[in-house]
N, C-alpha and C positions, 0 to 999 in steps of 0.2 A: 799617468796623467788622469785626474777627478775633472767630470765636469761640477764646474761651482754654478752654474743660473737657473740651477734643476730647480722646481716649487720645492718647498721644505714640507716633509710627512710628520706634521707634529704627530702621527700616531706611534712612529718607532720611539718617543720617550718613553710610552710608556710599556715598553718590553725588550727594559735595558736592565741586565740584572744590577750597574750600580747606579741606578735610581732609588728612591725612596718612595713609597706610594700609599697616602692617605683615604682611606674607603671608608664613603657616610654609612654611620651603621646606627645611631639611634639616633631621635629627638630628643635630648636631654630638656629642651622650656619650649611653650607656644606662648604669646601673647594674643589672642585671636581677635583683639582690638585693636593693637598695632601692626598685628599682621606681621609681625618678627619672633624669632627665636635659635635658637644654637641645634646645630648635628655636632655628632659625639663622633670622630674620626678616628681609626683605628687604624697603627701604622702599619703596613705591608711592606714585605720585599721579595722576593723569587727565589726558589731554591730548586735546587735539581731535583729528580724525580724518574726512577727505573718505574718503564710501566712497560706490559706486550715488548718484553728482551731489548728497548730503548731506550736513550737517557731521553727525559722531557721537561718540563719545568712546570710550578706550579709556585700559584700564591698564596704567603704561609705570612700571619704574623709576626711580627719581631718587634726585636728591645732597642734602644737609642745605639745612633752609631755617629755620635757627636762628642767633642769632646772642649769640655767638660760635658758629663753625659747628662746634667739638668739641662744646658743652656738650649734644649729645645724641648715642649712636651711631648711628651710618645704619643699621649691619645688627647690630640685639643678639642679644645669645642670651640667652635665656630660662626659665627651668624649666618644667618639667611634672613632675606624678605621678600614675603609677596603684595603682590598689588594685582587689584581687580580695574581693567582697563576700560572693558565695556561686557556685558553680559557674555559677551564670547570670547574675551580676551582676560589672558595671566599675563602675568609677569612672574620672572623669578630671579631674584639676585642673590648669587653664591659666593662665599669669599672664601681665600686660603689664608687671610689674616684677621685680626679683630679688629672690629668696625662697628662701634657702639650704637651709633644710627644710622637710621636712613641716610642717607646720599640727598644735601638739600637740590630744591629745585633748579638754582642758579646752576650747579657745577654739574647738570645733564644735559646743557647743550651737544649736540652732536652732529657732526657732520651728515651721519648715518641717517638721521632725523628730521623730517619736515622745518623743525624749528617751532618756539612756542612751548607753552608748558604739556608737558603727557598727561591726557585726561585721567579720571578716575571714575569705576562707577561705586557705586551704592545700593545697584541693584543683587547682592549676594546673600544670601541668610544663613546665618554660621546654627549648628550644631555639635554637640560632645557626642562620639560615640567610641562603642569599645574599641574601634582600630584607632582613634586617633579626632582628629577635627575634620567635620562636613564642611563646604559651602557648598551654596545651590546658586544658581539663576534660572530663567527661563530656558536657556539655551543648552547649561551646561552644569558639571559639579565639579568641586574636585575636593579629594579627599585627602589628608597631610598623616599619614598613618607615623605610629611613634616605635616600634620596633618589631620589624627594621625599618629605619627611616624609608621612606617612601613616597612619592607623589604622582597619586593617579590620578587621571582628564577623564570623565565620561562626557556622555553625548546627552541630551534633553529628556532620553529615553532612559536613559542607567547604562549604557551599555560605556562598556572599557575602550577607549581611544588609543591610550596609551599609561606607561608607569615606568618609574625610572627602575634600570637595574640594580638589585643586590645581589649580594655574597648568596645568598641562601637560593635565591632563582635557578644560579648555576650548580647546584651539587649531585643533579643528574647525568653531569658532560663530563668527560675527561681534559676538553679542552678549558686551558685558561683566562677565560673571560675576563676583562677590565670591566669590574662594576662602577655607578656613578664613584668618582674619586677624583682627587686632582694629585700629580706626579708630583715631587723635588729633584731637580737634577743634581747630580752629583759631584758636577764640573761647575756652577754657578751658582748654586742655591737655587735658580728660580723657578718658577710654579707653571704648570700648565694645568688645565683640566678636562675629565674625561665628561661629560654629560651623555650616559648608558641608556636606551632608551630603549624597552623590549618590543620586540615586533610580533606581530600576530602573521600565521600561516596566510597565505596568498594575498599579505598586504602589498601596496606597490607605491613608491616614494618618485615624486618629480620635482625639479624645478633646480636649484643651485646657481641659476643664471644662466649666461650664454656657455652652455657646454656640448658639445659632439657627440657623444657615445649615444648608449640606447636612451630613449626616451625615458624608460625606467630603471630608475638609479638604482634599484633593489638587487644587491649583486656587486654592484662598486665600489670603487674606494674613490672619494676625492677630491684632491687638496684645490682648495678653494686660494687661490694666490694670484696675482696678475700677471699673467706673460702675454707676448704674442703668441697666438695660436699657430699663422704660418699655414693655414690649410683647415679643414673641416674634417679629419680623420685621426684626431688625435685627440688626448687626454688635457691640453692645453685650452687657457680662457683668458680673454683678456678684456673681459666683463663677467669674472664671477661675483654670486650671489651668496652669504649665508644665510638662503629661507628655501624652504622647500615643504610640498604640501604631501599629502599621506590620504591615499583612495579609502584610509579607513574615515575620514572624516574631521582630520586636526591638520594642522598646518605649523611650523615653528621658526622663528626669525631670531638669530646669535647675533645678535646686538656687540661688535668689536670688529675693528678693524687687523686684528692680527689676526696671522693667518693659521685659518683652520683645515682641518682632513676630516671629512664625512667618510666612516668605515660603513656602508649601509649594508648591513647585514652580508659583506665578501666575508669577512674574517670565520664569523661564526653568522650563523643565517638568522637567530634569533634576537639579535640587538643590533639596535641602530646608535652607534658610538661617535658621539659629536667631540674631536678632539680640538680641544681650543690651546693657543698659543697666548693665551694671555691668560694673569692670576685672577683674575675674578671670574663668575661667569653671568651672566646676564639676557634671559633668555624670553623670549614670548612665545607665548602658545594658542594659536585659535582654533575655534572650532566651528564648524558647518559644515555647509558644503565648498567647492572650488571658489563659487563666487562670491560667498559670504567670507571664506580668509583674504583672498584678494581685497575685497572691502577694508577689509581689517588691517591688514598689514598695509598696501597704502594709505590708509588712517594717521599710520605711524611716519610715513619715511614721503610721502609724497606720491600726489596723484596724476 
């Protein structure tokens, strides 16, 4: 006998060996007018691996396993777009399909969402530098480095918030990290995605909504889904949240109502692995302090 009403761990798709799994690894175009452009996605799969007299597994590149073996590309390119919300606020919209523009204003209504158009600011100043494209505000910068694809948050000061994970981050570890990527499964075709997000030593992550466990999620895994709780000592919520804040100074809000699994740094202690159950990903980032994202985030969703 299975129980079937358990939360779903979108995190085991992506450490299924017959998945398929797509890892951002360059910016092939920026537009830094339109604030759009393509990652260059390199296909992955898992293959075993004898390490210390063990079998293990690790992730290795590979060739189409499609057939006809064009009817998918190995290595697509992709869009993304950012948007500057207000001097402390991103956005970032990731796709696993092509999607020639922005997303018009009408078709962003969302439940998730106060209601009304998502502001924009203009307060950002782009520069060209060797890693890639600057913006600045008062508040904050962030920098779109072109390879390996990359997007890091600093704070008012320069200092690092945060940066998505790649491939090359992990080649210190024997363990198999899921860098930023989004999976294919290999029972339905459909998409999930990883948003990998490195954490810095003695960082400490709160918030997820109404959840029981310790007050600092740094250590946890988890699945943000609706159930009844049933008591106050359990892994159960039935007012989960995906936003949660970072005592280093940023805060981030998963804009999708599907359900997600926060691995924060249980799995491997240095990334904080936002698995989403949906194919696009759609994410906002703030920065300040506790009561400047709070500001921010219900800015977006209701005060």
């Amino acid at each position: 006998m299975k129980i079937l009403n358990k939360a779903p761990d979108i995190s085991e798709d992506f450490f299924s060996f017959s998945n398929t799994y797509f890892v951002a690894e360059k910016l092939t175009n920026f537009d830094p007018a339109g604030l759009k452009g393509s990652i260059l996605y390199k296909r992955h799969s898992f293959n075993t691996l004898l390490s210390f007299n063990s079998m293990d597994f690790k992730l290795e590149e590979s060739g189409p396993n499609e057939f006809p073996p064009d009817e998918y590309p190995v290595s697509p390119q992709l869009p993304f777009f950012i948007d500057f919300i207000s001097s402390r606020t991103v956005r970032i919209r990731v796709y696993s399909a092509q999607k020639a523009e922005k997303p018009a204003p009408e078709s962003e209504k969302s439940i998730m969402l106060s209601g009304g158009s998502i502001p924009s600011s203009d307060k950002w100043s782009y520069s060209r530098t060797d890693k890639g494209h600057l913006f600045k505000s008062s508040e904050a910068s962030l920098l779109l480095e072109t390879d390996p694809w990359r997007i890091s948050v600093f704070d008012a000061k320069g200092r690092l918030l945060t940066s998505t994970n790649s491939t090359r981050d992990n080649s210190s570890t024997f363990t198999t990290v899921m860098p930023f990527a989004w999976a294919r499964r290999s029972q339905d075709y459909s998409r999930r995605f990883a948003a990998s997000f490195n954490l810095h030593p003695g960082e400490k992550i709160f918030g997820f909504g109404e959840q029981y466990t310790e007050f600092n999620k740094r250590g946890q895994k988890i699945n943000l889904f609706t159930d009844d709780a049933r008591g106050s000592q359990n892994e159960k919520s039935h007012k989960p949240v995906p936003f949660f804040i970072s005592s280093r100074g940023y805060g981030m809000f998963i804009h999708t109502s599907a359900p997600v699994t926060c691995d924060v740094g249980k799995y491997f202690s240095g990334v904080n692995s936002l698995f989403s159950g949906d194919d696009e990903l759609d994410l906002f980032i703030f920065t300040g302090k506790p009561a400047d994202i709070l500001d921010e985030y219900t800015s977006l969703t209701g005060k």
